[in-house]
Structure formats: C-alpha cells, structure tokens
C-alpha atoms as one frame of an Amber mdcrd trajectory, in Angstrom:
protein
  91.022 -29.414-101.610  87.204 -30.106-101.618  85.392 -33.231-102.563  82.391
 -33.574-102.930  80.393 -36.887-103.799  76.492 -37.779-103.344  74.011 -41.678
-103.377  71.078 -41.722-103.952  68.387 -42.644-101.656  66.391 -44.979-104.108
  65.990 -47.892-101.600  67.882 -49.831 -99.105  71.345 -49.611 -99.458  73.450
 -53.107-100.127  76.571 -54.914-100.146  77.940 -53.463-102.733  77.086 -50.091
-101.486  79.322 -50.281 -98.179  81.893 -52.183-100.140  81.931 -49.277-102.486
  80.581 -45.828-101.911  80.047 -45.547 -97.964  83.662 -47.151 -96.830  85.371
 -45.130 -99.608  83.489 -41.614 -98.046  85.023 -42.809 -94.461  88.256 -43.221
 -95.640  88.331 -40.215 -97.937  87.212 -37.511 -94.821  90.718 -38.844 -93.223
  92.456 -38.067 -95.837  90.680 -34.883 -97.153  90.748 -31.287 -95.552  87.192
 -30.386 -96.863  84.458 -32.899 -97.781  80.787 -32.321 -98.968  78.404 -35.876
 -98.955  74.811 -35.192 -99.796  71.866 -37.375-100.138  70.468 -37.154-103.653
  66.749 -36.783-103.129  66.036 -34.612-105.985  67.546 -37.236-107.743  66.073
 -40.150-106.355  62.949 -38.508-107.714  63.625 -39.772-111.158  62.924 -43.558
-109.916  61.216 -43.297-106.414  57.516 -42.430-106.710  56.341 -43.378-103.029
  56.689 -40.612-100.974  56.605 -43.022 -97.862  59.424 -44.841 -99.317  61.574
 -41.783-100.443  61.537 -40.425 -96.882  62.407 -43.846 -95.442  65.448 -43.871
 -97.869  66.578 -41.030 -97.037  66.881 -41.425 -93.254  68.118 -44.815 -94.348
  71.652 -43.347 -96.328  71.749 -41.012 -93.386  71.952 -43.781 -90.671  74.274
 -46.223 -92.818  76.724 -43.825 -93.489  76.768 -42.453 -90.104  76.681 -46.037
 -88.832  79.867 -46.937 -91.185  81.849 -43.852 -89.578  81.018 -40.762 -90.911
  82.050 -37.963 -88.740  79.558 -34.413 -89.282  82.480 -32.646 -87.181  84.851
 -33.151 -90.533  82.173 -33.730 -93.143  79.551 -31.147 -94.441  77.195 -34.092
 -94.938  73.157 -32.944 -96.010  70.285 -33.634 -97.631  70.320 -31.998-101.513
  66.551 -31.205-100.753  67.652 -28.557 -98.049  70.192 -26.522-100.499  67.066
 -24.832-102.875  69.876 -22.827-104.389  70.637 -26.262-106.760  67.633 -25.806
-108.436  68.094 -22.372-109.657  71.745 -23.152-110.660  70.209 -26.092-112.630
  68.235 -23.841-114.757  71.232 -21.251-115.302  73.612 -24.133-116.410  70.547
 -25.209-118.694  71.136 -22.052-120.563  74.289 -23.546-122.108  73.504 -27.179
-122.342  72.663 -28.600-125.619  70.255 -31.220-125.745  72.215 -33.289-128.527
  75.048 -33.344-125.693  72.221 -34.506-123.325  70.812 -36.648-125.791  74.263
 -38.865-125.552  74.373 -39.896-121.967  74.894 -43.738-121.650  72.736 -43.111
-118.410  69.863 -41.708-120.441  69.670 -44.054-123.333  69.941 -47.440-120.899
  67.679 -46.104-118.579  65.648 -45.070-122.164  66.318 -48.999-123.393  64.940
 -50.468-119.724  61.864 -48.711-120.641  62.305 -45.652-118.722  59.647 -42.823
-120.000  61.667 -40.284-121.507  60.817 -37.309-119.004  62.299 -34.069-118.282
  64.050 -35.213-115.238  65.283 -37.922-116.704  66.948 -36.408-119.774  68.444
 -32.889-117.448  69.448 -35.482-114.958  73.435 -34.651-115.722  72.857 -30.881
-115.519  71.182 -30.892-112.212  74.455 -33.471-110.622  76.514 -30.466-112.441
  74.663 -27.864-110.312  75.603 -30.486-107.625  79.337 -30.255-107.747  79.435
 -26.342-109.356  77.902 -25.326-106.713  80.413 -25.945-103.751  83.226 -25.253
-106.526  84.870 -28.606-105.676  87.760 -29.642-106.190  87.527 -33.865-106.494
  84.652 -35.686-107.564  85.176 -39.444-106.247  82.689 -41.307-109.199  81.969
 -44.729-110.562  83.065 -45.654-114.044  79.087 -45.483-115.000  79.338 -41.526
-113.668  82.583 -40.340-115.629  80.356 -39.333-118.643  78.361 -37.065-116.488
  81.611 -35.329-114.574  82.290 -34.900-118.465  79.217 -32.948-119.028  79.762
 -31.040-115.927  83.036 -29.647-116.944  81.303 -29.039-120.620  79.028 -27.009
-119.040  81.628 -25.150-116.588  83.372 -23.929-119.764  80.946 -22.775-122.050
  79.060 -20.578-119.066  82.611 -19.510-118.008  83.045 -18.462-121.682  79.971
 -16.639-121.983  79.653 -14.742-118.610  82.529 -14.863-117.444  85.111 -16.827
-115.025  82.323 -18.036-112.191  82.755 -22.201-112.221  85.595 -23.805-111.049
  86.744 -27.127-113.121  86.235 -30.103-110.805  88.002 -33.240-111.434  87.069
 -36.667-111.473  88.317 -39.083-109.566  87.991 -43.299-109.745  89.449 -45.341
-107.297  91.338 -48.586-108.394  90.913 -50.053-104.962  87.119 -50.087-105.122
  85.701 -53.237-105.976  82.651 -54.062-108.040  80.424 -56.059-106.326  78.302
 -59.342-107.997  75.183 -59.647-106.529  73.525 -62.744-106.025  72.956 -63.822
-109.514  76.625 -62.419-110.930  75.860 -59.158-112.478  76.625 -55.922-110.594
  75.083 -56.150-107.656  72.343 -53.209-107.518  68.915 -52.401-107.018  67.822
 -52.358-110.059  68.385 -56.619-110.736  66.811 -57.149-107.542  70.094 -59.230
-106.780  71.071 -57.215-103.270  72.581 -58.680-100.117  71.210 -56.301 -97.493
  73.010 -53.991 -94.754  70.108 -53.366 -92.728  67.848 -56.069 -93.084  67.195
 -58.366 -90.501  69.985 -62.109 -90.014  66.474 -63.811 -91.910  66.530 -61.443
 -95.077  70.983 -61.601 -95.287  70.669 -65.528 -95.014  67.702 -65.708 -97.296
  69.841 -63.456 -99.710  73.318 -65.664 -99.447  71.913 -68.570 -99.459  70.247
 -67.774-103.032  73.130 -66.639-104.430  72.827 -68.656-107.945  75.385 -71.324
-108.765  75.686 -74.220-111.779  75.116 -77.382-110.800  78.597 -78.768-110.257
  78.479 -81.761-107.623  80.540 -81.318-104.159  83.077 -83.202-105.359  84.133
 -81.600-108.253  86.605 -79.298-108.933  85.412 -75.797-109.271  87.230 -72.750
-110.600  86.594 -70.047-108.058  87.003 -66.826-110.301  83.724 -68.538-111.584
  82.185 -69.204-108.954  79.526 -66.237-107.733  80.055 -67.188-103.887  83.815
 -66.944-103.911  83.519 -63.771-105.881  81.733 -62.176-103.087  83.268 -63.724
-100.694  86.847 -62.413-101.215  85.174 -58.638-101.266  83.922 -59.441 -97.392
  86.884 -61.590 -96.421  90.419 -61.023 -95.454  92.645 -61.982 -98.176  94.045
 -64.970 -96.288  90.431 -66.605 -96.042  90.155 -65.853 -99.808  92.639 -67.807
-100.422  92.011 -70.703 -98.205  87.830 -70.778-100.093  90.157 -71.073-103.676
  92.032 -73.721-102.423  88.583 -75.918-101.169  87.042 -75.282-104.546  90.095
 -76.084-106.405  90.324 -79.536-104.658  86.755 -80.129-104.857  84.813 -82.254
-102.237  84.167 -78.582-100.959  79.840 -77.887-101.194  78.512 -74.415-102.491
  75.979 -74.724 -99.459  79.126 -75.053 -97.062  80.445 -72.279 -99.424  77.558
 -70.175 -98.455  77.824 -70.567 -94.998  81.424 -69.445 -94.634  79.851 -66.221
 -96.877  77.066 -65.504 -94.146  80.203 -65.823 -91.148  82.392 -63.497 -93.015
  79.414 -60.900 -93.820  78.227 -61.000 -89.997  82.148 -60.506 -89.062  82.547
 -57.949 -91.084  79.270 -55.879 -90.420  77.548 -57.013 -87.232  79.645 -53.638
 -85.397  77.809 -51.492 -88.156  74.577 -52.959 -87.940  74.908 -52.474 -84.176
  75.937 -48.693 -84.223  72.725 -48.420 -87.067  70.484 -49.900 -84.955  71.808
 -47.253 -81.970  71.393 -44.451 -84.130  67.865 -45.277 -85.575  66.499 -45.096
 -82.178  67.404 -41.652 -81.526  65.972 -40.649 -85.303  65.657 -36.761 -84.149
  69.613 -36.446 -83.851  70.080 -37.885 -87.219  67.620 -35.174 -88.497  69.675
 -32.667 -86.643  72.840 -33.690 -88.158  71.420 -33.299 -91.554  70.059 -29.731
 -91.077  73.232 -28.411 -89.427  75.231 -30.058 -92.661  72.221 -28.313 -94.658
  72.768 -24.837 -92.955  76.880 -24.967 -93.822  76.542 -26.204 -97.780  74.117
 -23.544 -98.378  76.374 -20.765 -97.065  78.733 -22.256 -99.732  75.732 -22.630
-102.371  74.468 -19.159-102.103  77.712 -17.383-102.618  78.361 -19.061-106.214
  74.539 -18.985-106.627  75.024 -14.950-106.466  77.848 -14.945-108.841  76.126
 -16.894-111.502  73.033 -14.697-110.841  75.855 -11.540-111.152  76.979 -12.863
-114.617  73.974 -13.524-116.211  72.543 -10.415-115.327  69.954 -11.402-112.411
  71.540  -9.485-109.634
C-alpha cells in the first residue's frame, strides 16, 4: 500500500504542525510499506510571494521533519518543485474538471471571503493536489478534515478521465486519523499561520516563551475556580503533556488558588520536555544544509521514476504519445 501526503512550506512550521502532520508522517512510515512526503512548493505559491522566504520554508519542512524522525531510507520524501511531470498532469486532469465543481471548494470560497484575489492558482488549486496523489497512483491519502473535499475532487476527476480515456488513475482513498488532535493556538482558534496565533518549533527559548506566555486568558483571579476545558492553557497543555500531568493541571484549576501565569510556566516545561531532543537534532541538521539538499534530490530522482510512468499513460490515452 502507498501513501502519500504533502505541507506546505508557507512559513515556519508550529505546534500544531508537529502535534499533527509531522509526528503522524513518523509514525505512519513504521507502519506503511511504501510512503511518498513531498514539500508543496508549487503550492505554497498561492500565498508565499517572497522568494527569499519560500526557499527558507522549504529547507525549513525539510529539516523539521527530518529532525522529528523521518527516515529517506523508508520514505520517498521530495520537493514537488523537482517532479515537473505534476504540472503537465495538472493540465490533462484540467481537461475533465468543471469549473462549477471547482467553483464549490470550501477552500476556495474562505480563502475568496478572507479577501484572497480570485486567481488561477487559487481556483485549480484542488486539481493540481489531484495531479499530486494521481500521479504516484497511491493508495492512502492521510488528510485533515479541511482537505476531505479536495481528496473528493481528486477521485471526481480519476473517474471521469478513466471514463473517457480509459482505465489510467487509480482511486486513492482518504484517510483521517481520530488520534490527531487539533491544536488551539494562543488565542483559542486553530492554531495556524494564518491567525498569527503559532507557538514555534524552531524559534529561539525567547520567541516559545514570548508565545506561551501570551496565550490569551479571561480575567478570572488565582483563586477562583476555573473550568479547564475552557481554559486555552490547559487545552494546549494536555496536547504536549502526558496524560497524567493533564490531569494533575485540571485538578489545580478546578480547586482554584492555581495562577494562569504559574499555568503558563508548567506549559513552557512540558513544551521544552517534549521538544528540546528535536530542536537539538534540527539544529544538527541545519548546519550541514548540503545533506539536507541531497536527501531531497535523491527522494526527487525516485518519485519521478514513479511520475513519469503514469505521466506516459495519461499522455498514451489522450493521444499525446
């Protein structure tokens, strides 16, 4: 079985990223015979502008997730840049997407209502990920709930090309872990880049303290009572903590006379137990930054080996052989 999953490098990854996406990947490529991970550059591209930055992303995902574990031994793990043959799928699945089906995509019409300019990229952005996941005909596609639509699409798109030309896509499946939890940021929505709420991975111990110890709270006094499924530190807390600590921050805030500043402390210990080995190994790997290239190109050489022979059967079945 093959799965395949890609993040985007569209800044510094967070929290919520490791909690989510990169420790999921680790686990997964023990569990899986056959795993793709990409980097979605082209993607990125729809919200990154700064070619400085983009770059510096981009080696950024690379080091975290190799960092966090990721072994390039089990995992075909490359930059989507370095597989061209995406691009020209993109434009052959294009053939049988609609744009009314396009013009439905929760992703499109948020980004649309955040006032997003209504480009091209932005509006074929589900095609190209289906090029993405046609193109190494996996199996498993590990995605967040905000992604289902777009696995959706892909499959769409499998069928009708398969029933036009001819049996070339295979239909991937979706897949959305129960175990993976949804991060708050620092002011209680989803923790992401886009509310500029983030706790960092690789910032320095100034920008992680600065970030916990603005996580927003109400203005209950320390000896009050407080209800910790309400409370923004505990709720990030018990994603970084063992279960047994979780328990014993309830209790405090349940008795009250515990502080949300001696709250936020206990929230910096647990993030620095939790992630000081993988800001260690990151820091390892970003001085050798050459090797980390390396790794990417030889994961870049194997996917497109994969990419170009469903590349040539699409080509075959539309009639561009």
């Amino acid at each position: 079985m093959r799965i395949l999953t890609g993040i985007q490098p569209s800044g510094r990854l967070h929290l919520g990223n490791y909690l989510g996406a990169i420790r999921q990947s680790v686990e997964l490529q023990a569990r899986a015979d056959d795993c793709y991970y990409f980097i979605a550059d082209y993607h990125a591209l729809t919200t990154v502008s700064d070619p400085a930055a983009l770059r510096e992303a981009t080696l950024g995902v690379a080091l975290d997730f190799l960092a966090a574990g990721l072994d390039p031994e089990k995992v075909v793990f490359f930059r989507q840049s370095d597989v061209p043959e995406v691009q020209e799928l993109t434009w052959l699945l294009s053939i049988v997407a609609s744009v009314s089906r396009l013009e439905l995509a929760h992703s499109y019409k948020d980004k649309l209502a955040h006032g997003k300019e209504a480009t091209h990229a932005l509006f074929s952005y589900p095609v190209l990920m289906a090029a993405d996941i046609l193109l190494y005909r996996s199996d498993l596609v590990p995605v967040g709930k905000d992604q289902k639509q777009h696995l959706e699409i892909t499959r769409d798109l499998a069928v009708k090309f398969n029933r036009k030309f001819g049996e070339v896509f295979k239909l991937p499946e979706g897949f959305i872990p129960d175990s993976v939890a949804t991060v708050p940021g620092t002011d209680g929505q989803k923790m992401s880049k886009s509310y500029n709420n983030t706790i960092p991975l690789s910032g320095s111990d100034k920008e992680v303290k600065k970030a916990i110890m603005g996580i927003v709270t109400d203005s209950a006094p320390v000896e009050a009572p407080k209800d910790p499924e309400q409370n923004n530190i505990y709720r990030i807390y018990k994603a970084v903590a063992t279960p047994e600590k979780a328990a014993e921050m309830a209790e405090r805030l349940r008795a009250g006379g515990y502080g949300y500043g001696d709250a936020k402390k206990e929230l910096l210990r647990a993030y620095h137990e939790l992630l000081d080995p993988f800001r260690e190994r990151r820091a390892a790997l970003e001085a050798h930054l050459d090797d980390v290239r390396d790794r990417l190109a030889a994961g870049a050489a194997k996917a497109r080996v994969e990419a170009r022979k469903t590349l040539a059967a699409a080509r075959r079945a539309v009639g561009l052989d």
